[in-house]
C-alpha positions as CSV (number, residue, x, y, z in Angstrom):
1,X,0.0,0.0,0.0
2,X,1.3,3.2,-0.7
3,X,0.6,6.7,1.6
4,X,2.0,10.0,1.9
5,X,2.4,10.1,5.8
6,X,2.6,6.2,6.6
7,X,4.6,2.9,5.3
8,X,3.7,-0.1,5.0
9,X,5.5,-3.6,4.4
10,X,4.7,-7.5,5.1
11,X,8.1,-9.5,5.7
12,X,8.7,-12.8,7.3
13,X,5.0,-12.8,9.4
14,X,6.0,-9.2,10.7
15,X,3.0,-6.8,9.1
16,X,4.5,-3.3,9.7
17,X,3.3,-0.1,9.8
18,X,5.4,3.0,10.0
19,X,4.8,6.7,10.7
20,X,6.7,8.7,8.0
21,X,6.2,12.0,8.8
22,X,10.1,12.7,10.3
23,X,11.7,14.8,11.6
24,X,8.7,14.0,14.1
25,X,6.0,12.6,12.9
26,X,3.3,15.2,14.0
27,X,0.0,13.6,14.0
28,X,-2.3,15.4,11.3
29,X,-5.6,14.6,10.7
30,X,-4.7,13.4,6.8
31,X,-2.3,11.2,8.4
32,X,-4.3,9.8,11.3
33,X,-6.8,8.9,8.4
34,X,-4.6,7.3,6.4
35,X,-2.9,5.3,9.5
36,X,-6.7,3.8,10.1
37,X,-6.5,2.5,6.6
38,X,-3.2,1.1,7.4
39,X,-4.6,-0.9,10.7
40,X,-7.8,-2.2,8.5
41,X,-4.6,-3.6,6.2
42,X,-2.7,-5.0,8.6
43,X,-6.0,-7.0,10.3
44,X,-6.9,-8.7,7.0
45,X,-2.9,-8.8,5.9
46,X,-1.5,-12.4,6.5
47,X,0.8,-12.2,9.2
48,X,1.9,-13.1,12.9
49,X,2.5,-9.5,14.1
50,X,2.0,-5.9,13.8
51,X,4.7,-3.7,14.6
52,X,4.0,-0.2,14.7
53,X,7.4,2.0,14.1
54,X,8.9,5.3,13.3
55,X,11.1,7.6,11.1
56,X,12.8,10.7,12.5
57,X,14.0,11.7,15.9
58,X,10.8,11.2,17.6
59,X,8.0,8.3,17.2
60,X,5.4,11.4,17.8
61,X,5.4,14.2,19.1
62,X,1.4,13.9,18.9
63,X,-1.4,15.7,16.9
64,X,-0.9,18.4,15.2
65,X,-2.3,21.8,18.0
66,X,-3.5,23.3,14.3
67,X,-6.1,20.8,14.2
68,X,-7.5,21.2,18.2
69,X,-8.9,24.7,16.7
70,X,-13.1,25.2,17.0
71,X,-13.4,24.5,13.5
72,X,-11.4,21.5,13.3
73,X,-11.7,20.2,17.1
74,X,-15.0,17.9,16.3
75,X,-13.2,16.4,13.1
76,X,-10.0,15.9,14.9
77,X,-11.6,13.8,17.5
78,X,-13.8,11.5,15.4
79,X,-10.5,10.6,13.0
80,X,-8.1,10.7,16.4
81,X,-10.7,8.1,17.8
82,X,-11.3,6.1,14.7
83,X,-8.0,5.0,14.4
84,X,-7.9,3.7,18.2
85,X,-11.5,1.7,16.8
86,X,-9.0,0.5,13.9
87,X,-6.3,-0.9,16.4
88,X,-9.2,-2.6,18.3
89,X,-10.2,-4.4,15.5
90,X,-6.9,-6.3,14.6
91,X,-6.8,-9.2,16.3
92,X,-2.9,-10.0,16.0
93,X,-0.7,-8.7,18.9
94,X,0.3,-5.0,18.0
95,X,3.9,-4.5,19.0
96,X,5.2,-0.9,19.4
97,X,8.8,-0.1,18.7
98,X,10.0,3.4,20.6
99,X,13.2,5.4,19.4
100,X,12.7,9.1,20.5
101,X,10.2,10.9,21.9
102,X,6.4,9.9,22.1
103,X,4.4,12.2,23.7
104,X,0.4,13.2,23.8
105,X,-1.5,11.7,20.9
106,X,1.9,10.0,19.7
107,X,2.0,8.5,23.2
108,X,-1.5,7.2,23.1
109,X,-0.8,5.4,20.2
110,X,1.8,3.6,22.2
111,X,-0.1,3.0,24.9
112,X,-3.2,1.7,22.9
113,X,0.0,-1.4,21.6
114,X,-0.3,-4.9,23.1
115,X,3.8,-4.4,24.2
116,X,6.5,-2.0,23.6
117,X,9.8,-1.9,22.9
118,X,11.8,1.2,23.8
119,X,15.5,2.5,23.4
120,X,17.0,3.8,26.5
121,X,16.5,7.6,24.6
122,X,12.8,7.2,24.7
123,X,10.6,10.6,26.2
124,X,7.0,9.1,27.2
125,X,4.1,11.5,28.1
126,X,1.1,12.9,28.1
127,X,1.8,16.8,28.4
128,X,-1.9,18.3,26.9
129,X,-2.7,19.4,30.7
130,X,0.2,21.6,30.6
131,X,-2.1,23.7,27.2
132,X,-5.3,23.4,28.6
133,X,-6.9,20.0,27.5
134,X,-7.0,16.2,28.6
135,X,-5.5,13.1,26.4
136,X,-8.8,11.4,25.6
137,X,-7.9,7.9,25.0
138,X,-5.0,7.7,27.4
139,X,-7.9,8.7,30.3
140,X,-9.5,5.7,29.6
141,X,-6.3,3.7,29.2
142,X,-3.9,4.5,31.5
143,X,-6.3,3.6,34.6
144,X,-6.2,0.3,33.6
145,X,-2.5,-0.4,33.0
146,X,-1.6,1.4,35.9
147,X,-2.2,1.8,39.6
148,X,-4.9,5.0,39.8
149,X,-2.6,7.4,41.8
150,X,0.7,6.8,38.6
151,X,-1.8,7.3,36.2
152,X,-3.3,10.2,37.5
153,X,0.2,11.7,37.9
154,X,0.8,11.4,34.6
155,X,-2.4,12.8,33.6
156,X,-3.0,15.8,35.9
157,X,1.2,16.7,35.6
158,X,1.5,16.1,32.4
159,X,5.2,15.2,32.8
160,X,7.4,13.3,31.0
161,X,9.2,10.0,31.7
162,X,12.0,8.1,30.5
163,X,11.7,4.6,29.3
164,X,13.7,3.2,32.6
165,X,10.5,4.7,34.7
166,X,8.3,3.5,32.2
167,X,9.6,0.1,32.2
168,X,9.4,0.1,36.1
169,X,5.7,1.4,35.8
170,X,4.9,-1.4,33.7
171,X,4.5,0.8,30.6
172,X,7.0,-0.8,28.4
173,X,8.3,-4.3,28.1
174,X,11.5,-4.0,27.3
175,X,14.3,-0.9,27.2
176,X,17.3,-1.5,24.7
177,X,20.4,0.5,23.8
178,X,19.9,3.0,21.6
179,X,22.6,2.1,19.7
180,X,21.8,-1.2,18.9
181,X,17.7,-0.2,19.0
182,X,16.7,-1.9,15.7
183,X,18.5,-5.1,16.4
184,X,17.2,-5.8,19.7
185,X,14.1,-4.6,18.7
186,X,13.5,-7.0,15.7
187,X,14.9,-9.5,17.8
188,X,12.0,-9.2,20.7
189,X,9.2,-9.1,17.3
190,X,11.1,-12.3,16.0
191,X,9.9,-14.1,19.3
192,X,6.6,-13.5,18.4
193,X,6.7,-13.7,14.8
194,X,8.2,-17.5,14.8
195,X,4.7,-18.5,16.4
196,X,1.1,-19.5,15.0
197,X,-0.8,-16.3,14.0
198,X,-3.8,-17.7,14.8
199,X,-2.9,-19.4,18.0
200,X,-1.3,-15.4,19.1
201,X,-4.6,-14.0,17.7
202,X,-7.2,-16.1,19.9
203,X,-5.0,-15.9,22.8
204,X,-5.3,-11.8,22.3
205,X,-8.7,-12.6,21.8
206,X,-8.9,-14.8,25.1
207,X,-7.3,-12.0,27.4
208,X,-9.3,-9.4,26.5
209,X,-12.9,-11.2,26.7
210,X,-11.8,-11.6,30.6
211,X,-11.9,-7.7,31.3
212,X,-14.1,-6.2,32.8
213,X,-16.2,-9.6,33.6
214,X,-16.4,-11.4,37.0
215,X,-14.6,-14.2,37.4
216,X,-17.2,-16.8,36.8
217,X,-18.3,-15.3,33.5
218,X,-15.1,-14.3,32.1
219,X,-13.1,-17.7,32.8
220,X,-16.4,-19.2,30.8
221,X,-15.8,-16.7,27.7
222,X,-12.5,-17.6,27.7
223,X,-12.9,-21.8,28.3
224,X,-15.8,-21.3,24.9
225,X,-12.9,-19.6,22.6
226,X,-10.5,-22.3,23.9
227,X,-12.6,-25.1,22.8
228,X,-15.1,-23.7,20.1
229,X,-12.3,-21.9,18.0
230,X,-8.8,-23.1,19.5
231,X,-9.4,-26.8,19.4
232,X,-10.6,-26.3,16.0
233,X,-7.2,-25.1,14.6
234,X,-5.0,-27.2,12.8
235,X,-2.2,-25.3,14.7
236,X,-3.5,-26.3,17.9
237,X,-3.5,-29.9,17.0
238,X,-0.4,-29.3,15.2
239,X,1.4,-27.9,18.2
240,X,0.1,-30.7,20.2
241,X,1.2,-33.4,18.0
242,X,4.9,-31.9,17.5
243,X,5.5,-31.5,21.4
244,X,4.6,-35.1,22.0
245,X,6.7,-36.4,19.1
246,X,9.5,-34.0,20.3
247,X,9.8,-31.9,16.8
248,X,9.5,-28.1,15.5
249,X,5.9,-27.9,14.6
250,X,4.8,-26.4,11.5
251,X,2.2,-24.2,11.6
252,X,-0.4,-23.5,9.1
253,X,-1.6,-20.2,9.7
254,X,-5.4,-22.4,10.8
């Protein structure tokens, strides 16, 4: 697929999508759209992963403070939360790769990513309080990855952490060298991209149809995917069979 603002390649089970908007990829409403159309890709695009990347100095520095005007605001907000209703909707694990700065809409993007891999360099935040206005998506987010008083922190200060204090917060999985980013990057996707797509996607699927449930209830939601779609893989039976007979397995994508 080819965008002004975005990139977007399939290599190796790794679907990747890449904000090209350097020196720091500045969140506009033309490209928000066009990164929605990228994450409706990637979901039908064959493939174990999504990695979602940057070019430039920064990952984002968020959207663009042009497009928060009165006459703009209402547009702004339908594309900004479309493409978090995009993200929802793939069903592989979405894997966010941090070398720079992501901060305010840039940073929600991160956040709204099943893991994250950062370089040591990496600026996370959610400054809009600091200009007069809340991070939309990131209050209903960050609650729920962190404890209520850290998230509120970062909310109400607005301040900015490095990816050590992330990684302590629970924010990010994993913080790398900068100099040796990519490598260790691609080699935490690779991890992920050596295994059965379908058996990441229903496990994905399994974890999130336990939130917000009761215990009873979610545990039955999740036993139901387990043995109405799991079980029904060739994968699963695959992956089965190989352990038992002490081989690689070979999945089939089914």
């Amino acid at each position: 697929m080819s965008y002004e603002f975005v990139k977007t390649s399939t290599e190796d089970g790794v679907v990747r999508i890449t904000l090209n908007r350097p020196p720091l990829n500045v969140l506009t409403i033309p490209m928000m759209e066009e990164l929605i159309e990228s994450f409706v890709w990637a979901q039908q695009e064959a493939g174990t992963v999504v990695v979602v990347d940057a070019e430039g100095k920064a990952f984002s520095a968020g959207v663009d403070v042009a497009d928060h005007t009165p006459d703009k605001v209402g547009k702004m907000i339908e594309v900004f939360d479309g493409l978090f209703e995009a993200m929802n909707k793939v069903e592989k694990p979405i894997i966010g790769l941090v070398n720079g700065a992501a901060l305010g809409g840039g940073y929600e993007v991160v956040l709204f990513c099943d893991m994250v891999v950062a370089s040591e360099k990496a600026k996370l935040g959610q400054p809009e309080v600091q200009v007069g206005v809340f991070p939309p998506l990131a209050c209903y987010v960050l609650p729920r990855l962190v404890s209520w008083p850290r998230a509120m922190e970062l909310l109400l200060s607005g301040d900015t952490i490095n990816a050590a204090r992330a990684e302590q917060m629970g924010l990010v999985n994993k913080v790398v060298p900068a100099d040796s980013f990519k490598e260790e990057a691609e080699n935490f996707v690779k991890k992920f991209s050596k295994l059965s797509p379908v058996v990441l996607s229903l496990t994905k699927k399994a974890a999130k149809a336990g939130q917000g449930k009761d215990f009873s209830s979610g545990l039955k939601e999740i036993d139901d995917i387990y043995l109405q779609e799991l079980m029904k893989t060739d994968d699963a039976v695959e992956g089965l069979q190989a352990f038992m007979e002490k081989r690689r397995p070979v999945w089939k994508g089914m």
